[in-house]
N, C-alpha and C positions, 0 to 999 in steps of 0.2 A: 594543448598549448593555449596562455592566455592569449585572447585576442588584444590587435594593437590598441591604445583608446583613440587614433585619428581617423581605423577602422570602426570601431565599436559605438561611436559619439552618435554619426548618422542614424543607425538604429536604436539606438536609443531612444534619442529624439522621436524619430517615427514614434516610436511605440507611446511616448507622452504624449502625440496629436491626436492619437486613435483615441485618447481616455475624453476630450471632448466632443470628439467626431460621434462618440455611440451615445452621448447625451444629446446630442442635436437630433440623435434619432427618434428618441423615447417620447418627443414633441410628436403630439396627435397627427395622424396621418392623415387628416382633413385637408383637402382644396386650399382651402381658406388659410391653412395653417402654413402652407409651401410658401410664401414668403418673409416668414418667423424663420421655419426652421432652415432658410440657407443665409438669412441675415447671421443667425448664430454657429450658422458651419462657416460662411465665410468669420468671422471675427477668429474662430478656434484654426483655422486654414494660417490666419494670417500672424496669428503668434508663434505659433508651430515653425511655419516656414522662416519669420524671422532669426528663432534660432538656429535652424536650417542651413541658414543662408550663409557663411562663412565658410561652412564646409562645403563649398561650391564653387568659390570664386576661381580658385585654380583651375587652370585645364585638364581635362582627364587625360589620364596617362592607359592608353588602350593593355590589355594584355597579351602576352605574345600569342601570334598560333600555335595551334598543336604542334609537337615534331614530332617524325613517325619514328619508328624503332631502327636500329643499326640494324642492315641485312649482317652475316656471318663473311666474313671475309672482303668487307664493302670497302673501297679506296674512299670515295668520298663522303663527307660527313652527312649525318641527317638534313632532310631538309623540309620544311615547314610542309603542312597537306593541308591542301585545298581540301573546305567543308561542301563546295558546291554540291547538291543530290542528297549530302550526308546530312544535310539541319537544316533548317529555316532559315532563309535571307536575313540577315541581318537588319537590323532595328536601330533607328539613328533618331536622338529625338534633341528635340529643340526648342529653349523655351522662348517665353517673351518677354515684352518690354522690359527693359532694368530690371531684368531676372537672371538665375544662372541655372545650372543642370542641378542643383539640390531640390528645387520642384519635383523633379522627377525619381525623387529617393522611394515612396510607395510601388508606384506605375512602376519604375524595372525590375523591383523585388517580385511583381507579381509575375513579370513575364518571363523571370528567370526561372520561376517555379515552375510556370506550365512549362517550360521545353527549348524555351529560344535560347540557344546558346549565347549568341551577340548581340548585345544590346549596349550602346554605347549614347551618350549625351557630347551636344559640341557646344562649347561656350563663342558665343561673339561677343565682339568688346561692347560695354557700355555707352562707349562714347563713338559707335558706327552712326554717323549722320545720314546714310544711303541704304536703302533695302534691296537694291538692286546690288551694291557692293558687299552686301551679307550674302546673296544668293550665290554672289560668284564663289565666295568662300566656302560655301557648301559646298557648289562642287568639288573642288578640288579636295575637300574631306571625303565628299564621297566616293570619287575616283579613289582618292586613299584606302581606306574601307574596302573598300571592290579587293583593290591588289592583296590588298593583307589578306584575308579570308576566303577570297579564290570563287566569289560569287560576281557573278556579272551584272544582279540587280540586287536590290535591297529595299527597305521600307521605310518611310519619313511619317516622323509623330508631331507634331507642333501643337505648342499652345499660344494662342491668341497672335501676334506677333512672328511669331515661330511658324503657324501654319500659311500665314502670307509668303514667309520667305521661303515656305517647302514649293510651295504652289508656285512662285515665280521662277523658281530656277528650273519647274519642271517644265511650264508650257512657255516660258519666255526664252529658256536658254538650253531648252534641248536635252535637259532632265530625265526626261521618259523614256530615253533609253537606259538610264542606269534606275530606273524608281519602279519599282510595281507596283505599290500603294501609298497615297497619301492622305494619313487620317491630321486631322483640322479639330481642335477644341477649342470652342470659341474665338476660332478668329475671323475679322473686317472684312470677308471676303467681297463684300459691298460697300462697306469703308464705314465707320461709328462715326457719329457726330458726336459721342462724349467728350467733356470736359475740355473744350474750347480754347478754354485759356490756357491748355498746353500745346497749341500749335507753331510755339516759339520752335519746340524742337523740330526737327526736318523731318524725323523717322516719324512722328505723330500728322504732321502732314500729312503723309504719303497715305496714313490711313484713312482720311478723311473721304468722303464719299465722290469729293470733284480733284481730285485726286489726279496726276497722270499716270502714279503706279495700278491705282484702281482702273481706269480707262485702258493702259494696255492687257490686264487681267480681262476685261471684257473682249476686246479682239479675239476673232477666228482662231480656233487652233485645231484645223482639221487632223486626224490620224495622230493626236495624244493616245500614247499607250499604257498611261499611266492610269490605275482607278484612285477614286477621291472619294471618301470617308468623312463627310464633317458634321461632328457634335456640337448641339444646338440648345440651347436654354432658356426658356420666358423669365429666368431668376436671374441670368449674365448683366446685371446690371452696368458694363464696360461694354457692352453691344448694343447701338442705340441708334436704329430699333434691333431688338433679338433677331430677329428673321436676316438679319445682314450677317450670321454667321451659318447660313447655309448658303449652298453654293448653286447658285443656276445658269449654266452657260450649259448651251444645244450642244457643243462639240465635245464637251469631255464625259466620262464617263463619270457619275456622282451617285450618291447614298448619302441621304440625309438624315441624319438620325436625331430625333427630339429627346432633349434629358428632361426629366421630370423634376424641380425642389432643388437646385443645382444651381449651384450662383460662378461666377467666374474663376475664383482665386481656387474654386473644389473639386472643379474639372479633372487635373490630372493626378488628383487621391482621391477619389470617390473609385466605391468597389465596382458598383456597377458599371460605372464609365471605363473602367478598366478591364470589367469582363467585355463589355461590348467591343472594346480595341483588340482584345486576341479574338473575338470572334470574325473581327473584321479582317484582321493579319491572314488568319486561317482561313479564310476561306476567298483568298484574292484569288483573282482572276475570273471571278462571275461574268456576266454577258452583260452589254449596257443598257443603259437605260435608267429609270427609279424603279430599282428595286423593290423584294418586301422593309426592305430598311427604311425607306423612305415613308411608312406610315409606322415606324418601330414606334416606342415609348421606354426610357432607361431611366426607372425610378427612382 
């Protein structure tokens, strides 16, 4: 059967960003050369996702659960079966700033390859002036999620933006009992002093380093059960300085992972970065501490 073209466009797409994504490759693998070659991954990231971007703004429409099969002589109808035991916790990702879940059109293709059955993106509105009031929204998406799919916890992916708001709703608002892992691409976990003269908006406040979002991020949050994941890049030119998107607070459980040649807008298409995320998914619930991750390198 043909495919839809409202289906087909995303992948499409995808597959034109990949045609400059492997020429940013063919750039000399030199030291010296890593900030060439994510100058011109970010440019081909950002025409790419331009197109992208349209196919995103709407909210995703989840798909139903499985229903199990009519027993033989059964009065009541099928009813939807819990995957809890049966797949992988489900996968919630979230992007950032004046962004939408079409970021995310690589990254879920890969994770629906390896195994994850649920992997879903949540849009918040453009015009949320509160990061604290996005967090709350997640919850109640992810209570949602939980119900439908019959898992008790689940997984949060954020980019820039997106991993702030995973990270507050887990140690601010009592998250970690629904969250097992939260992996971080690029985000303020120490808040960016970039580009100054947009601090007109509220949300770009908050990221700022004297921040009071960033200041209760820093508070105690003893017996978080949640593990944190966050990818990190000397090329993130939107993290200033880079080292503000790893996360160091004594209470929570962290892995800090360094990308190699990796600029901000390539975070969540980059292959490697997206092998290192189901390695992370996959193997949650390690013991705490810095891990070997924390001396990893994702070229």
């Amino acid at each position: 059967m043909q495919a839809l073209p409202f289906l087909s466009a995303p992948l499409l797409l995808a597959r034109l960003l990949a045609v400059p994504l492997r020429c940013a490759r063919l750039l000399p693998p030199r030291a010296s050369s890593l900030p060439l070659r994510s100058t011109v991954t970010e440019l081909a990231v950002l025409a790419g996702h331009l197109l992208l971007y349209p196919t995103g703004i709407s909210q995703e429409r989840p798909l139903p659960p499985a229903v199990e099969a009519p027993r033989p002589g059964a009065a009541d109808p099928p009813s939807p079966l819990p995957t809890e035991g049966r797949s992988r916790p489900p996968v919630l990702l979230l992007h950032g700033f004046i962004d939408n879940r079409s970021v995310f059109v690589l990254l879920r293709r890969s994770l629906l390859r390896h195994g994850w059955r649920h992997v879903e993106a949540l849009n918040y509105s453009p015009l949320t002036c509160d990061l604290r009031k996005a967090a709350e929204l997640l919850g109640r998406h992810v209570e949602e999620v939980c119900r439908r799919t019959g898992h008790r916890r689940l997984d949060l992916v954020g980019h820039s933006l997106g991993g702030l708001i995973a990270r507050y709703y887990v140690q601010r608002l009592g998250g970690d009992a629904r969250v097992r892992t939260v992996v971080t691409l690029g985000t303020p976990h120490s808040g960016t002093r970039v580009a100054p003269l947009m601090s007109a908006h509220p949300i770009v406040r908050q990221m700022r380093p004297d921040s009071e979002v960033i200041a209760e991020l820093s508070l105690p949050a003893p017996n978080c059960r949640t593990q944190f994941v966050a990818f990190w890049s000397e090329e993130d030119q939107v993290m200033v300085p880079a080292r503000t998107a790893r996360i160091d607070h004594p209470d929570l459980i962290t892995y800090n992972v360094h990308v190699a040649g990796v600029g901000h807008l390539a975070l969540p298409v980059n292959g490697a970065v997206a092998a290192g995320i189901r390695e992370a998914l996959a193997s949650a619930g390690a013991t705490a501490g810095e891990g070997p991750a924390e001396a990893a390198s994702v070229a």
